[in-house]
N, C-alpha and C positions, 0 to 999 in steps of 0.2 A: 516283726509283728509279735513273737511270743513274747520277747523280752520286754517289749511295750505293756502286753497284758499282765507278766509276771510285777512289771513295777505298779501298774495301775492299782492292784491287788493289794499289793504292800503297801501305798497309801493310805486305801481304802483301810484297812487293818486297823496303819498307826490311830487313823482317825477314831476308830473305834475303841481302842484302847487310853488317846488322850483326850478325848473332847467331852465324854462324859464325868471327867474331872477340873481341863481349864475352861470349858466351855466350848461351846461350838463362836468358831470365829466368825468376824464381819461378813469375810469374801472367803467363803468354803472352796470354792474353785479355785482360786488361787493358791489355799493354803496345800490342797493334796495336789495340784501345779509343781508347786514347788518341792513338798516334800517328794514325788514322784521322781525330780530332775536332781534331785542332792543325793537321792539314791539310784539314779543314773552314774552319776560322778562317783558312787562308791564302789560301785558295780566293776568301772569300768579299771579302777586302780586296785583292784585285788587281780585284773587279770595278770597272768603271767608272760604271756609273749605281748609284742610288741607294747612294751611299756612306756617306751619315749612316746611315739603317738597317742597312746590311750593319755596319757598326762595332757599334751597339747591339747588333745580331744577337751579331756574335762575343764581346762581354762576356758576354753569355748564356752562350753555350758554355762561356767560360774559368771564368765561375761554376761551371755544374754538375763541372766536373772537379777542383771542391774536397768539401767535404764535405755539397754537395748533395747529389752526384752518389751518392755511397755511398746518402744516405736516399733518394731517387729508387729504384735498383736494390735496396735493402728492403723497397717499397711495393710493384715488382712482382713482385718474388717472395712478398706474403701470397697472390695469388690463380693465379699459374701457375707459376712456382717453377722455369721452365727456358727457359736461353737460347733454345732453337731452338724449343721449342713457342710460346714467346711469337711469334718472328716470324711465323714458319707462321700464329698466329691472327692478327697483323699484315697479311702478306699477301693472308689471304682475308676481303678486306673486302665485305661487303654491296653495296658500290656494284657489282663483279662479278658475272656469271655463275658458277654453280658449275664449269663447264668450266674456264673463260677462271682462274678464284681456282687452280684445282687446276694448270694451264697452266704458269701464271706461279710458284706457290709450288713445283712439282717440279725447275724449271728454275733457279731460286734459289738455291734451299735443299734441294732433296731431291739432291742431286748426281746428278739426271739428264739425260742428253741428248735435245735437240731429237725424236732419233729414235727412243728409247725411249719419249718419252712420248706420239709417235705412236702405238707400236706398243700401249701401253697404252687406249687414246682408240681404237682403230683407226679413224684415220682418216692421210689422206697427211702428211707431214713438215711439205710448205709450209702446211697450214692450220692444225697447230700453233703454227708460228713467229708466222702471222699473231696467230692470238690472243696469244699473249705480247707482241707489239708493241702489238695493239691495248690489251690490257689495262694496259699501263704508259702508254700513252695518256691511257685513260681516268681512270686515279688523277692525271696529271698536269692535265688539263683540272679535275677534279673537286677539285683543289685538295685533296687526300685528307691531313693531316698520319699523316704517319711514328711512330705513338704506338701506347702495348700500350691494347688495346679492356678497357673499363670491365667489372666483373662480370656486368651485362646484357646487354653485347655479346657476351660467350662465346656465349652459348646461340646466339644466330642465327648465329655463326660455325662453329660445331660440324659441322654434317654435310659443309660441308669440308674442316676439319679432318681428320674420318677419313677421306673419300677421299681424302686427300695420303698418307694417313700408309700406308692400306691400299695404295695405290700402290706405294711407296716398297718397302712386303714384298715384292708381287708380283713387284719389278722384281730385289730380291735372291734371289726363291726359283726364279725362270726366267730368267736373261738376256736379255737380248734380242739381243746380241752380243760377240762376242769369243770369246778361250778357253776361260774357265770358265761351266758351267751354273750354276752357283751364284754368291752374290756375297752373303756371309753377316755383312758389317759393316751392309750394308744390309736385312739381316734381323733384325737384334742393335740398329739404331736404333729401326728400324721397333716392335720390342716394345719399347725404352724408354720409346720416348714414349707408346704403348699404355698402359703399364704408369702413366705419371702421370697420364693422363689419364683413366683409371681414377679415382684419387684425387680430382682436380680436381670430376671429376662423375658421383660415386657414385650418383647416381640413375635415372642416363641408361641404359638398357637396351641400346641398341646400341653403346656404352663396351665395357661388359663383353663384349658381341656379340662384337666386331673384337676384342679382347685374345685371348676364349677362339678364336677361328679361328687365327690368329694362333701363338699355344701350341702347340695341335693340330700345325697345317701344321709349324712349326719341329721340331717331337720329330722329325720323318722325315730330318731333314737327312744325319745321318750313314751311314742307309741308302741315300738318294738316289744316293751315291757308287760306284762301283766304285774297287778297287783304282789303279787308272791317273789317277783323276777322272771316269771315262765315269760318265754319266747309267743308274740304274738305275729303272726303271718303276715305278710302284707294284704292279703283280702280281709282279714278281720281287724284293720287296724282303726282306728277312730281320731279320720285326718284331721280334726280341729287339732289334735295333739303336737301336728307334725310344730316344728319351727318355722316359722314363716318367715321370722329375718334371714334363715338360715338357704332358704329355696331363695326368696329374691337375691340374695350375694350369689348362691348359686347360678341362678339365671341370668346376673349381670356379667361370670364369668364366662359363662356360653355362648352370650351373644358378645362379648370382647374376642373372645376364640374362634367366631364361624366369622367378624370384620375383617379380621387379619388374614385370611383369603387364605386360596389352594384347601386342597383335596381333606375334608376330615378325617384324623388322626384316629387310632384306637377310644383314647383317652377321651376326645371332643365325643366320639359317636356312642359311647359306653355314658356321657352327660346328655346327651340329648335323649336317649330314654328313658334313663332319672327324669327327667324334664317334661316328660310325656305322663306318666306317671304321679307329677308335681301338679303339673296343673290339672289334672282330671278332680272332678269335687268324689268319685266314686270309681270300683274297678269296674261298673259296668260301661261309664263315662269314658273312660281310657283308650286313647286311640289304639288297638292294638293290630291295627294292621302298618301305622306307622309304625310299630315297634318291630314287628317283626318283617318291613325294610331294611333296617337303620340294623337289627343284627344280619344282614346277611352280606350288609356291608361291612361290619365289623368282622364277617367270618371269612370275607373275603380277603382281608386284611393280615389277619392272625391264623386262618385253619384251627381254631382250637376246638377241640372236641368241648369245651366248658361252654364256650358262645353257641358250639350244634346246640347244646341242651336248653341251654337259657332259649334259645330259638323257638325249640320243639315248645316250650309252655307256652310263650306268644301265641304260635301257630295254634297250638290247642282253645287257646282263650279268642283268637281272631275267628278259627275255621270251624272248632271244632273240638273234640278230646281224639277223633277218631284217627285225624289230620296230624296231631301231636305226637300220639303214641304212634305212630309211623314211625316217623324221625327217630324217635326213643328208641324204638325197636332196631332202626338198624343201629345205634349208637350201639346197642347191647351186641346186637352181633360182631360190629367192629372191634370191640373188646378194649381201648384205649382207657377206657373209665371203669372199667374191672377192677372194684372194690372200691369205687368213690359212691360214697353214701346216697350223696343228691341224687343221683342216675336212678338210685331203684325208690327215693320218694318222691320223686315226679313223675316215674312208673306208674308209681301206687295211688300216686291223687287222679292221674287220666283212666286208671283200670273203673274206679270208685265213680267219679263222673261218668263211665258207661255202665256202670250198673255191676261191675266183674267182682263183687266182693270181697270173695273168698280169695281169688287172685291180688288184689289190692291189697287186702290184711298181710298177705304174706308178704309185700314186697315190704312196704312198710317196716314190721317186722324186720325184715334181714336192716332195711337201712339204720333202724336203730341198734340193729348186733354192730355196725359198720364204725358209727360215730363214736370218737373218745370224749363229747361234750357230754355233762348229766343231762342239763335243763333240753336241750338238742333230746337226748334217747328218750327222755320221759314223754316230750310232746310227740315225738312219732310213734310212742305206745300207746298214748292216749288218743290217736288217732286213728288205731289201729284197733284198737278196741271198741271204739264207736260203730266199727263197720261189726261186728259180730252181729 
């Protein structure tokens, strides 16, 4: 896996050192393909022990980059048909934890940072890093070959597959840092490959799940916005704005997901409140005592202290603020979400719906010390200030 990165690197380089003089070529992917495996083959003939094999080895190589190589990359594309989903199911090999597979394939391949996919994982940065280390470990010890997994391999590689994938949206639909709240190349990946892997495995219930949530979440994007870029809430958002091609693809993948029978998925129950949501004309329209069902079946499912929270807003919009901040409150005493930002601004919006101000400004307050997003710190100061 290093030496894979270290050549990747050095294509990348050549490319930037020859292209801006012979041109960028036809098939760019081919051309740093290639230059990457001719510096494979040089790699491997400077080594100094076992040189007869390293030689055979590199004939190998110079073979496939004749017209192997083409029927090679036709084989794999009859059963997954796409460079990046191929590696992603590459990457998350069975020999893996599903953390450690998702770890290692977001850091890769999802072009996320170390610290994003903490914040994803919520757990600290350095235990991230550890697992990516250990897990490139582990494939090296385990003598793991660098090869696309057989048509039975799919299926056991699949549920982290979509966690990579479902990541990878998350991380475009919320930032986790920087200027922009949004980061909508990585929302716009994120449903591509959704969208093939749809195809790939048209049976699979929670495929369609993650596609239709997915659809849904994406329609809001262009109301998410204010004028400026500042982040606008989902209660103030101005649903003519949503996409509407974007919810019915969504809703068509929902209802393909709940046909296909048995018990709903994380993924299917996480679209069905998107969907609840979708069709409301307004939040006071909003079924929200269906919503806050459908998460206690998802809590049921997962125990994630992120699903308690998401719960506790429901609860508060179905029952009450009083009803909410319960839930909140012991969330706080439990301490699993000690230092996740959301915790103390959903705090702060159930203190301010009771009237607790002064209370509410504070929590607020801390949850903007919390977040490493600007556009994120600014709205929760600005709403923090309101309340003075």
């Amino acid at each position: 896996m290093g030496l894979a990165e270290e050549l990747s690197q050095d294509a990348l380089i050549a490319a930037l050192e020859q292209w801006p003089e012979s041109g960028v070529p036809d098939n760019p992917g081919a051309w740093l393909m290639a230059t990457a495996k001719h510096r494979a083959i040089d790699t491997l003939r400077r080594g100094a022990t076992l040189e007869r094999k390293q030689e055979e080895l590199a004939r190998e190589i110079e073979l496939q980059l004749g017209s192997a190589e083409r029927d090679i990359d036709a084989d794999l594309d009859d059963h997954v048909g796409d460079d990046l989903l191929r590696l992603i199911f590459m990457a998350c090999h069975p020999v893996l934890s599903t953390q450690a597979s998702a770890a290692l394939t977001l850091r890769l391949l999802g072009g996320l940072t170390t610290e994003e996919i903490a914040r994803a994982f919520l757990v600290p940065e350095p235990t991230v890093a550890q697992r990516i280390v250990r897990a490139k470990r582990t494939l090296a010890e385990a003598r793991i070959a660098f090869e696309d997994p057989t048509r039975e391999e799919l299926a056991e590689r699949l549920s982290s597959v979509l966690e990579v994938i479902y990541l990878i949206f998350n991380e475009g639909y919320s930032a986790t840092a920087g200027d922009d709240w949004l980061r909508p190349a990585l929302c716009e990946e994120a449903l591509r490959l959704g969208r093939i892997l749809a195809g790939l495995a048209p049976d699979e219930p929670e495929v369609h799940g993650l596609v239709a949530l997915m659809e849904i979440q994406a329609s809001r994007s262009r109301a998410r916005l204010g004028p400026a870029g500042e982040p606008v809430l989902l209660v103030d958002q101005d649903r003519a704005r949503w996409d509407h091609v974007l919810v019915r693809r969504g809703l068509a993948a929902l209802e393909r997901a709940e046909q296909l029978g048995g018990s709903l998925g994380p993924y299917t129950l996480q679209a069905a409140i998107a969907a609840c949501h979708a069709r409301a004309r307004s939040v006071e329209e909003t079924d929200w005592v269906r919503i806050v069902a459908l998460y206690d079946g998802l809590y049921q499912l997962s125990g994630s202290p992120v699903v308690e929270l998401n719960r506790a807003v429901a609860v508060g919009m179905a029952f009450g603020p009083a009803a909410g901040l319960e839930l909140v409150d012991e969330l706080v005493v439990e301490g699993s979400l000690s230092g996740y930002h959301l915790l103390s601004s959903v705090r702060g919006d159930l203190l301010a719906r009771l009237g607790r101000t002064d209370e509410a400004r504070a929590e607020l307050e801390l949850a903007a010390s919390m977040t490493r997003n600007t556009r994120e710190r600014q709205l929760l100061l600005e709403r923090a200030a309101r309340l003075t």
